[in-house]
C-alpha positions as semicolon CSV with decimal commas, in nm:
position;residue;x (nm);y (nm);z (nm)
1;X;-1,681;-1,181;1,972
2;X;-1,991;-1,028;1,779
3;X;-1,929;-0,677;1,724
4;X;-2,184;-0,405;1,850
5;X;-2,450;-0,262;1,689
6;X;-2,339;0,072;1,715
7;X;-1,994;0,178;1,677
8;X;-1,833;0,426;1,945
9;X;-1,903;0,730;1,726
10;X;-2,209;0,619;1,608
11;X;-2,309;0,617;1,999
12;X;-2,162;0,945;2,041
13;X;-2,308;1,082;1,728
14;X;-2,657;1,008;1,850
15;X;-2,592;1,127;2,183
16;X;-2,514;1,446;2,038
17;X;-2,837;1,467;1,786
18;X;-3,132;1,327;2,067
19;X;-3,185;1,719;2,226
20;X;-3,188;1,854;1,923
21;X;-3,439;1,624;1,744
22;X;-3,643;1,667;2,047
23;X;-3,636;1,996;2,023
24;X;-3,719;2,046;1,699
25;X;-3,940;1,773;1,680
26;X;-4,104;1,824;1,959
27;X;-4,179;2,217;1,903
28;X;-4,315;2,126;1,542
29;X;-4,599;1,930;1,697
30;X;-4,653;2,102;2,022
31;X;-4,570;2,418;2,006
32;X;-4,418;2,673;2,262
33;X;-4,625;2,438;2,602
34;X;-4,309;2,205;2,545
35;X;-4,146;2,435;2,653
36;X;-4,332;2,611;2,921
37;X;-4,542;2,315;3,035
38;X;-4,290;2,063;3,231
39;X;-4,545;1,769;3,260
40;X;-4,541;1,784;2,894
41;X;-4,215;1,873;2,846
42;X;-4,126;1,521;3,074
43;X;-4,420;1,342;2,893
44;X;-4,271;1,425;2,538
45;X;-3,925;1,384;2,584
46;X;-3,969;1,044;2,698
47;X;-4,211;0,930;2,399
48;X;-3,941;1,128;2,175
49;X;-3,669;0,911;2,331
50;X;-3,811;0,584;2,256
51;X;-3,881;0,677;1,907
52;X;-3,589;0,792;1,836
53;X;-3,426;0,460;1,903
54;X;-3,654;0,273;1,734
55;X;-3,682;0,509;1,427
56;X;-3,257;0,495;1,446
57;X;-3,265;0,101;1,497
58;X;-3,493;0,051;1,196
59;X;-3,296;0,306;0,957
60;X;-2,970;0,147;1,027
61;X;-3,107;-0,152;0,915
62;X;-3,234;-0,050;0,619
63;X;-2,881;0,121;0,527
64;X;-2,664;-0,185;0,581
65;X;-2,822;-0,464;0,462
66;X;-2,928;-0,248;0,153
67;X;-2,537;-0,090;0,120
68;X;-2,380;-0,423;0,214
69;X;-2,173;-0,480;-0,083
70;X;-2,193;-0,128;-0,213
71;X;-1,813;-0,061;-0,134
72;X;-1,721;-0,373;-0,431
73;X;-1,910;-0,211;-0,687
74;X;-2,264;-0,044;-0,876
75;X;-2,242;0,261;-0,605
76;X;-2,493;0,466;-0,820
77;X;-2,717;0,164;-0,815
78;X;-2,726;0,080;-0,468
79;X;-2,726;0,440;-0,356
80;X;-3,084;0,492;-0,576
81;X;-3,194;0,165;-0,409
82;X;-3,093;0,294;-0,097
83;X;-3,308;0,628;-0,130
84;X;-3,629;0,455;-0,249
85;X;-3,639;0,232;0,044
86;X;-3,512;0,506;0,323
87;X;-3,766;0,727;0,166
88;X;-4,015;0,459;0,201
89;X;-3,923;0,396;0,571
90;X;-3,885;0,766;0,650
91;X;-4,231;0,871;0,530
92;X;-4,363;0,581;0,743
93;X;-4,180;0,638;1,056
94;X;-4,257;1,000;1,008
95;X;-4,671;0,934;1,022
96;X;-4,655;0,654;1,285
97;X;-4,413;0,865;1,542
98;X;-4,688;1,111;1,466
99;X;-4,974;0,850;1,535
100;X;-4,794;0,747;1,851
101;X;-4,784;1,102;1,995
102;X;-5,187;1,151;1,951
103;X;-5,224;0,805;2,155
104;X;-5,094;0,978;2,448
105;X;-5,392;1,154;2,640
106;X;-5,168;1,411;2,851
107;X;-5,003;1,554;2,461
108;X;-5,374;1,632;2,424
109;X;-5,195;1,608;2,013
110;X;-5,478;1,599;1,707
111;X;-5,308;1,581;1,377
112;X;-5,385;1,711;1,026
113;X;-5,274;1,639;0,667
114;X;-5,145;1,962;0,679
115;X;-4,921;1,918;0,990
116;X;-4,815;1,561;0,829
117;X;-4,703;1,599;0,486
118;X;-4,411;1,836;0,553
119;X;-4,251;1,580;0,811
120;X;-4,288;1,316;0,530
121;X;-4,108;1,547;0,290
122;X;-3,853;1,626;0,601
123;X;-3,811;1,219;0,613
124;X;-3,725;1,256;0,190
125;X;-3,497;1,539;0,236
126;X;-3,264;1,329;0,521
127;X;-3,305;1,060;0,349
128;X;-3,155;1,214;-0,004
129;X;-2,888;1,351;0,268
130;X;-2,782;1,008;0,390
131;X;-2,740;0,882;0,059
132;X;-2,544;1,123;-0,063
133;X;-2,302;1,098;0,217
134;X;-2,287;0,704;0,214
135;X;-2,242;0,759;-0,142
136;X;-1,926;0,924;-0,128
137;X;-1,804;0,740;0,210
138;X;-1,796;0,421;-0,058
139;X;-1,713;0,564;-0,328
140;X;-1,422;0,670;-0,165
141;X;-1,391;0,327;-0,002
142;X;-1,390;0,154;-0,332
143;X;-1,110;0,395;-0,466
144;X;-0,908;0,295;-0,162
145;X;-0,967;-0,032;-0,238
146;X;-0,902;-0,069;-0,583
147;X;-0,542;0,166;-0,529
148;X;-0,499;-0,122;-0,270
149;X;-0,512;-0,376;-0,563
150;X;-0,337;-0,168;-0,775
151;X;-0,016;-0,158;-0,583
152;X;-0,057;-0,524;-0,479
153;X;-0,058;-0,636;-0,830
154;X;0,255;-0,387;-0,918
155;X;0,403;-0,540;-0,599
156;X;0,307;-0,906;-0,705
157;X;0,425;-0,810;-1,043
158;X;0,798;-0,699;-0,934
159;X;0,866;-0,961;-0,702
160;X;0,798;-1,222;-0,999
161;X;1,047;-1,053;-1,221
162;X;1,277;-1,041;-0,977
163;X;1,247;-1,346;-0,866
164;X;1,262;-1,471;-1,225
165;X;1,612;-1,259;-1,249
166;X;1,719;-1,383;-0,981
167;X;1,632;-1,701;-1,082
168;X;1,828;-1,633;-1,437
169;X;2,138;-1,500;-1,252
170;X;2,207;-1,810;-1,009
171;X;2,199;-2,102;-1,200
172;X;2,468;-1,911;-1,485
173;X;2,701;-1,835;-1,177
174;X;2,676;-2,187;-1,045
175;X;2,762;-2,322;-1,341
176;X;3,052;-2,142;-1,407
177;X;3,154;-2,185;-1,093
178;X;3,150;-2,535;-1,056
179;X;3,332;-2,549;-1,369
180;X;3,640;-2,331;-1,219
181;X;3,594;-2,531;-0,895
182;X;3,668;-2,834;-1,134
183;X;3,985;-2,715;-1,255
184;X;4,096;-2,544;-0,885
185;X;4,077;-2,915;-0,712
186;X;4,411;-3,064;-0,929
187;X;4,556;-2,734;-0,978
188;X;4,554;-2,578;-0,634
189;X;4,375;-2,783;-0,379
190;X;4,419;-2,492;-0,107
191;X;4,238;-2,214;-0,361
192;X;3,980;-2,461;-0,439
193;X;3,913;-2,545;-0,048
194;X;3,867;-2,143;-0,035
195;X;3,671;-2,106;-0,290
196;X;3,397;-2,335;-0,185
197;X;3,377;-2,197;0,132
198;X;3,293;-1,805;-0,035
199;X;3,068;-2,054;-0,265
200;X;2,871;-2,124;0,060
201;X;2,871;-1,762;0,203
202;X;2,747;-1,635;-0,154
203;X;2,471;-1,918;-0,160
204;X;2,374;-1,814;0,242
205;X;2,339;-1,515;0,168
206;X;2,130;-1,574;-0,158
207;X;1,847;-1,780;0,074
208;X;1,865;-1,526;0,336
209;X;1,754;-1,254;0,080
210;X;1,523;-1,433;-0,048
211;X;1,305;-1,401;0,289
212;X;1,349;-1,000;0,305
213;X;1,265;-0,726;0,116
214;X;1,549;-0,526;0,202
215;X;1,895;-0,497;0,380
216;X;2,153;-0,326;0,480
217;X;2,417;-0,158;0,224
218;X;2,664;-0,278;0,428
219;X;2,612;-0,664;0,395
220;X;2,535;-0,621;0,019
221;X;2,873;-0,473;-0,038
222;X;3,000;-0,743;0,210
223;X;2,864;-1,016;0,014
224;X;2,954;-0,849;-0,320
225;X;3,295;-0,874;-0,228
226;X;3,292;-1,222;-0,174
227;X;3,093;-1,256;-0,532
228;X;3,384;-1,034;-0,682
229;X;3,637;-1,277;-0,555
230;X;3,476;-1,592;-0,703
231;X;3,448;-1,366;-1,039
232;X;3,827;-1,272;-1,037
233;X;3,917;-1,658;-0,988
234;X;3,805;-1,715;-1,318
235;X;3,867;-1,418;-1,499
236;X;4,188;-1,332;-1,315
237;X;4,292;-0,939;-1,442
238;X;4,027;-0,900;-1,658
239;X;3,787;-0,806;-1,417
240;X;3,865;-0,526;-1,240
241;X;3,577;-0,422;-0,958
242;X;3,618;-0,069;-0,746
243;X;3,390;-0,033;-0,403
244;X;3,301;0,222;-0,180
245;X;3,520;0,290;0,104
246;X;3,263;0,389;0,317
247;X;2,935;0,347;0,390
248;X;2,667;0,497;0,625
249;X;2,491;0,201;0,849
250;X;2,103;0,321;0,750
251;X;2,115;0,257;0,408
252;X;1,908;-0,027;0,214
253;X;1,854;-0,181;-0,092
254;X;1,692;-0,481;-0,215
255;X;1,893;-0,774;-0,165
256;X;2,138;-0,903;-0,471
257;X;2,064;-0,603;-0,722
258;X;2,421;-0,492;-0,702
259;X;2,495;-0,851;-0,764
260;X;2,286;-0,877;-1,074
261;X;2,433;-0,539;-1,207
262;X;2,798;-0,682;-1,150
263;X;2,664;-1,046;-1,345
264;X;2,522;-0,860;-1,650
265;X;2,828;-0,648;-1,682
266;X;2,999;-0,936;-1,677
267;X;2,779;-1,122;-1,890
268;X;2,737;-0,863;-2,189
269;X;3,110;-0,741;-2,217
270;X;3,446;-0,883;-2,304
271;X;3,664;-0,944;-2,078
272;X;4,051;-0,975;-2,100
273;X;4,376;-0,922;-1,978
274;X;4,425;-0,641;-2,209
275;X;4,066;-0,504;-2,193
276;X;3,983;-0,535;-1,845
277;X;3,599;-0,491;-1,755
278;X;3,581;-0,181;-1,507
279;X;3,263;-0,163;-1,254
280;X;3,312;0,119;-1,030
281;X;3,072;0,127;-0,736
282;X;3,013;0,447;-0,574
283;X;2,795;0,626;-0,342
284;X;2,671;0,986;-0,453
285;X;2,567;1,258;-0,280
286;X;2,160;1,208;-0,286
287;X;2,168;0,883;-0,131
288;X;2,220;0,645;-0,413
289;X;2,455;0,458;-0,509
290;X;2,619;0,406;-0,900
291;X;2,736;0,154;-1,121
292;X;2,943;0,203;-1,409
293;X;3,133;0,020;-1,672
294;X;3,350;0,069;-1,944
295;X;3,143;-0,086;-2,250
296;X;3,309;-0,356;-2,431
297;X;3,037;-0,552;-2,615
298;X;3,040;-0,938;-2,669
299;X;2,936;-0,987;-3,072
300;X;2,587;-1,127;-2,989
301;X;2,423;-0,953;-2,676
302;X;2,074;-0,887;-2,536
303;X;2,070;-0,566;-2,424
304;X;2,181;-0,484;-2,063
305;X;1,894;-0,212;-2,023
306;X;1,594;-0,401;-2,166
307;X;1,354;-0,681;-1,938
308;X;1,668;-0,754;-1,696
309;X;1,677;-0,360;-1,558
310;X;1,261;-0,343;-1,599
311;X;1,260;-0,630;-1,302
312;X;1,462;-0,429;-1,068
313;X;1,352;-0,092;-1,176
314;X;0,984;-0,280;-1,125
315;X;1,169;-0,401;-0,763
316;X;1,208;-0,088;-0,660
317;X;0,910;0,109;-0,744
318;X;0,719;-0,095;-0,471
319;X;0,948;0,102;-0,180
320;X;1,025;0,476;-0,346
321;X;0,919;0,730;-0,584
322;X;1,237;0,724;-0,749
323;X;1,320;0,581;-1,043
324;X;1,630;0,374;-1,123
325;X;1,846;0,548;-1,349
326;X;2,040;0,428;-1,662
327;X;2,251;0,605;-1,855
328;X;2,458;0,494;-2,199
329;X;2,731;0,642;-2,320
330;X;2,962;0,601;-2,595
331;X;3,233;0,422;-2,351
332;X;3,035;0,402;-2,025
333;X;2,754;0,250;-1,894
334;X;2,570;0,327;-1,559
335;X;2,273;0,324;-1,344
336;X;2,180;0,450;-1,038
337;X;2,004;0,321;-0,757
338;X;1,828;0,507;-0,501
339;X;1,848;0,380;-0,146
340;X;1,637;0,363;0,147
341;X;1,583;0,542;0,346
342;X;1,465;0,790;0,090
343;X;1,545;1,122;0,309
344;X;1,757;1,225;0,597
345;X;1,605;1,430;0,871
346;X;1,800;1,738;0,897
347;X;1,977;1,803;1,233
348;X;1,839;2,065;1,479
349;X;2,072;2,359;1,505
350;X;2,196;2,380;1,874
């Protein structure tokens, strides 16, 4: 469907400006018997009407094919070309709207330089105003614009690390998994049948989150437990993992970050019977939830809080002004992830 010429506020806009053109328009050039003289007043008003529309059609024109790609660029540029040519156009509708009134016997209209040359510098004056407004209507359009692109290339940018952590964190897990699965089958067939099936549920849940940006608390910690069961089949008492007890149903967060958190714990520490690995998962009063660990490093380690935290710090930067916290201690380790919602309407007192 082609879209109208005018817009619905353009129409409205004009509407509103016709009596007051006329007016004014019509007083410059014929003085108080506009007013007082209804056969001109009738005779006026209707040449004033259909030069208004015409002088309106032809000035919209000129302003969108001349601003037509103002809004991607040059603004300054196309706003100087813009004047030149509306000032051009102005000036000429100005004398020939003029012209047209003295071809109508009844105006009984003769016109002067005198009575001609301050219209033309009326037409200069509106159109200096028009620029200056279209000027900032696309200036602020391109700003829009480009703090669209920004956050679409920040977005872009954090689903691509995650994605690539995600991508880091799998295959590791699968592998060691399939190598405990391997020594389950002879050992204890009825563990090992177990264990693929939370192999499944883990790997469900993995292509599920991959088509959402976010989900509930609630299933994360459900599948984490599963996770944390695969991980304590291999490392037995070494791996000690404490969740909430609760958890309220209208919290989010981005699906497997508490699962990375748990892997690189696991990944960067030692683990053993005698040193158990501690990750305590809690929720905290300001709606976020924290991870902590005993530190334990492994001899040769990439550090926990370097690229791997950047991709879901990145992650969730894209959904809330808050800022994943990490904190490093002498013994402990811990960050802190904000959830979603960010805020909690307070209840109205009864």
């Amino acid at each position: 469907m082609k879209p109208a010429f005018f817009s619905k506020y353009e129409w409205w806009y004009h509407l509103a400006m016709m009596p007051v053109c006329f007016a004014l328009g019509n007083y410059y050039l014929l003085g108080e018997r506009y007013f007082m003289h209804l056969p001109t007043f009738l005779t006026a008003s209707s040449v004033a009407l259909l030069l208004y529309w015409f002088s309106v059609v032809a000035l919209t024109i000129v302003i969108r094919r001349t601003a037509g790609s103002s809004a991607q660029g040059q603004i300054q540029q196309q706003m100087l070309r813009m004047f030149w040519k509306l000032g051009i156009v102005t000036v000429f509708l100005a004398i020939f709207n003029s012209w047209i009134y003295t071809l109508v016997p009844s105006l009984d209209l003769t016109l002067s330089g005198a009575k001609i040359w301050p219209m033309g510098l009326m037409g200069l004056i509106c159109a200096a105003f028009i620029c200056a407004l279209l000027g900032l209507f696309y200036a602020l359009q391109q700003w829009k614009n480009d703090q669209a692109d920004d956050e679409k290339s920040a977005r872009q940018s954090a689903e691509v690390e995650f994605d690539a952590l995600k991508g880091q964190v799998n295959p590791h897990f699968l592998f060691n998994s399939l190598n405990t699965l391997s020594s389950l089958i002879s050992a204890n067939p009825a563990q090992a049948e177990d264990f693929v099936e939370d192999l499944a549920r883990i790997y469900r849940y993995m292509l599920q989150g991959a088509r959402v940006e976010l989900v509930p608390l609630q299933s994360e910690l459900s599948f984490l437990e599963v996770y944390i069961r695969l991980l304590k089949v291999r490392y037995h008492d070494a791996l000690v993992v404490l969740l909430p007890d609760r958890c309220p149903p209208d919290l989010t967060i981005p699906p497997l970050m508490l699962q990375i958190l748990v892997d690189h714990a696991v990944q960067y520490n030692v683990l053993s019977a005698s040193r158990p690995l501690t990750i305590a998962i809690s929720l905290t009063d300001d709606r976020s939830i924290l991870i902590t660990n005993n530190i334990q490093m492994r001899h040769r380690t990439i550090g926990t809080s370097g690229a791997g935290l950047t991709g879901l710090s990145t992650k969730l930067l894209t959904f809330t002004a808050r800022k994943l916290e990490i904190r490093e201690g002498d013994d402990t380790f811990s960050v802190t992830i904000p959830l979603l919602p960010d805020v909690v309407t307070a209840p109205v007192p009864g």
